[in-house]
C-alpha positions in Angstrom: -24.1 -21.4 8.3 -27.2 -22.3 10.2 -28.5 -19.5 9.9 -28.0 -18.6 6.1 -29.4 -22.6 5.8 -32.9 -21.2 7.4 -32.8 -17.8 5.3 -32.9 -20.2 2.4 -35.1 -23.0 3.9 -37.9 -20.0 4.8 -37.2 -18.1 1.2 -37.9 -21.2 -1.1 -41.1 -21.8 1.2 -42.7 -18.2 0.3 -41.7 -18.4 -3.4 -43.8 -21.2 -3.6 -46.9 -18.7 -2.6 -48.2 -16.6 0.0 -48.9 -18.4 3.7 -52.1 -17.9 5.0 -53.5 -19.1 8.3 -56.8 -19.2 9.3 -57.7 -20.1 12.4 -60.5 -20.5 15.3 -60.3 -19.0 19.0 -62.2 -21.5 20.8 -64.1 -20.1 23.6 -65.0 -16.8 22.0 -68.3 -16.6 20.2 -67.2 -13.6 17.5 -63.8 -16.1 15.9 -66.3 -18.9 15.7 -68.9 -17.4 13.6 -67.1 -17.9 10.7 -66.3 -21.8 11.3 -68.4 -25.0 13.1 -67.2 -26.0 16.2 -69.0 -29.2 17.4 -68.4 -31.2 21.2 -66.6 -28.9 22.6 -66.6 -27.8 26.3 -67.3 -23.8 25.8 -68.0 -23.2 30.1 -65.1 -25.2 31.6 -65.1 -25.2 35.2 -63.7 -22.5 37.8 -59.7 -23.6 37.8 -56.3 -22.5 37.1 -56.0 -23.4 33.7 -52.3 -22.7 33.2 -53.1 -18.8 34.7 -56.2 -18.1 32.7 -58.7 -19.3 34.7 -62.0 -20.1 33.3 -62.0 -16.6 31.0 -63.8 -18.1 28.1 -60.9 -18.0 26.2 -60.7 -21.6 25.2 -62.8 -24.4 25.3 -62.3 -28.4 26.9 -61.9 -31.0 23.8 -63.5 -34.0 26.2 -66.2 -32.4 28.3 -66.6 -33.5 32.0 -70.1 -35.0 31.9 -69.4 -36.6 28.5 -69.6 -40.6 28.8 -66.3 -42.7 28.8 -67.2 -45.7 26.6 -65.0 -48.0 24.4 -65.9 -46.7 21.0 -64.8 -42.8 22.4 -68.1 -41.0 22.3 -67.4 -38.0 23.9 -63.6 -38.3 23.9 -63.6 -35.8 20.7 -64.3 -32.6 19.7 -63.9 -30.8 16.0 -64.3 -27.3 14.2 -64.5 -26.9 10.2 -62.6 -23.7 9.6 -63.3 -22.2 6.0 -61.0 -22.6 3.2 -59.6 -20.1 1.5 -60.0 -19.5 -2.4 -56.6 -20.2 -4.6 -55.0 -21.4 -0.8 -53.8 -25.3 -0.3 -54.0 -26.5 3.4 -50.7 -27.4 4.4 -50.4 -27.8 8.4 -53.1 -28.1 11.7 -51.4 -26.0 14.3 -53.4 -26.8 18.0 -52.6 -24.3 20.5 -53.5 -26.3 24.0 -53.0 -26.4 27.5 -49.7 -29.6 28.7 -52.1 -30.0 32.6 -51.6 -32.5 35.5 -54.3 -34.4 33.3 -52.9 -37.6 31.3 -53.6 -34.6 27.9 -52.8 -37.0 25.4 -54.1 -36.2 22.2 -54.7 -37.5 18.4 -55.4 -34.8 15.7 -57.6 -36.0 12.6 -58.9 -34.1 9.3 -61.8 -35.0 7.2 -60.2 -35.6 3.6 -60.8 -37.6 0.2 -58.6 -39.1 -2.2 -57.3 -36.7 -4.7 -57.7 -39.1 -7.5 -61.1 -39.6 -6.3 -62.6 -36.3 -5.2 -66.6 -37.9 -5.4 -65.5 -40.7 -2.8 -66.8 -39.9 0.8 -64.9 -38.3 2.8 -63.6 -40.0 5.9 -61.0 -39.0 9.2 -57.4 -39.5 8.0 -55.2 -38.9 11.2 -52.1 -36.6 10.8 -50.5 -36.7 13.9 -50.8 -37.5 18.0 -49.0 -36.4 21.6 -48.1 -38.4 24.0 -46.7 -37.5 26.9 -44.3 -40.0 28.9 -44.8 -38.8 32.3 -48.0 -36.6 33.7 -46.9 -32.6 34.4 -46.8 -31.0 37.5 -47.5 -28.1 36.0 -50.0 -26.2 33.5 -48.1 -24.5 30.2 -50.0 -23.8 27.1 -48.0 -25.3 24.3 -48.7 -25.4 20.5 -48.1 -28.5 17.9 -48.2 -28.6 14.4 -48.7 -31.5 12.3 -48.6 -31.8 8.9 -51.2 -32.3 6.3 -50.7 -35.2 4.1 -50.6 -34.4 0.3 -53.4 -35.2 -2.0 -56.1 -34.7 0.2 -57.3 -31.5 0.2 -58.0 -29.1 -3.0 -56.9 -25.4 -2.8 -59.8 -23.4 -0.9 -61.5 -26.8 0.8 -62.9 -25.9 3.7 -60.8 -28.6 6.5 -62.4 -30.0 9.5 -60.1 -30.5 12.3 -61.1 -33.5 15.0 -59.3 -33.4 18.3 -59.4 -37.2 20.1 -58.2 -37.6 23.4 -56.4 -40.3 23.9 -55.0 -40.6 27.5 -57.7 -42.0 30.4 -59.9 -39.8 32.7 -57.6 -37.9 35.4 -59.1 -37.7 38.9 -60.6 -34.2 38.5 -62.0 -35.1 35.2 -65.9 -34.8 36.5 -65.4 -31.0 37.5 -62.7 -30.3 34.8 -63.2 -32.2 31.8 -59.6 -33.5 29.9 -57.6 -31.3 27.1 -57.9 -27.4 27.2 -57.9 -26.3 23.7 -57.1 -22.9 22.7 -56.9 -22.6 18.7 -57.3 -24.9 16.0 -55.2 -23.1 12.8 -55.0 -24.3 9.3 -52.0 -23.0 7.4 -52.1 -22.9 3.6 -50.4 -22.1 0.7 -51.6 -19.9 -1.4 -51.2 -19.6 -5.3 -50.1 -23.5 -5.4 -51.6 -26.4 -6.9 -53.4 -28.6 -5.2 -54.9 -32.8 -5.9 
């Protein structure tokens, strides 16, 4: 019954239009030419990294020589990943790395009321992590958080801010705090939007 309940659950998703993803591989210059990525740690230090290393193929949302003050400059990074013609945003999926650091985490668009769409734009946040005890371990995880309706208009471009949230671990001055590996918008495409 389960089963046939998630047959039906995923068919009445796609007949409301096509999904479509797009996304950004932080750390690696070609995915990023197509979106801005701003504060972000591109180099991170020499480390294990949950088995990468320090490939390149991610980058570190709070850098390790950014200042730790109480309005949190430094403590975020963001990307603005191109929207997609005729496509809604729906969902922020983060792909990142669950360290021995304190990762917690607040995810944030830029958006504007619907029913206002010349009103400024301003960070509306969509979701956080916490963690409720520190890991002894490194596993790259992904989270998705939903978008909230009436912010966005189909094909608006979405930029994604990452905040940490939990305090400076001890190795934060070599390592920095939060590996990120992708930021992904999904959409829907051939909906309506605001």
């Amino acid at each position: 019954m389960r089963n046939v309940l998630m047959v039906l659950a995923a068919a009445l998703f796609l007949a409301t239009g096509a999904v479509f993803a797009a996304d950004v591989a932080l750390g690696q210059a070609e995915p990023e030419s197509d979106a801005s990525a701003v504060g972000w740690d591109q180099h991170p230090a020499a480390g294990n990294w949950g088995g990468r290393g320090a490939d390149g193929s991610f980058a570190v949302a709070w850098e390790h020589d950014s200042p730790d003050v109480p309005d949190n400059t430094g403590r975020f990074a963001e990307v603005t990943i191109p929207g997609r013609p005729g496509c809604l945003p729906t969902a922020v999926k983060i792909g990142w790395l669950a360290g021995v650091a304190n990762d917690d985490f607040c995810v944030l668009v830029q958006a504007f009321k619907c029913s206002s769409p010349s009103s400024p734009k301003q960070y509306v946040a969509i979701g956080c992590f916490n963690e409720d005890e520190y890991n002894t371990t490194e596993t790259w995880t992904e989270n998705t958080f939903m978008l909230p309706p009436n912010v966005f208009h189909p094909g608006q471009d979405v930029t994604v801010q990452i905040r940490v949230t939990g305090n400076a671990w001890w190795g934060f001055g070599t390592w920095g705090q939060l590996g990120v590996d992708y930021v992904k918008v999904m959409a829907r495409c051939g909906s309506g939007g605001c």
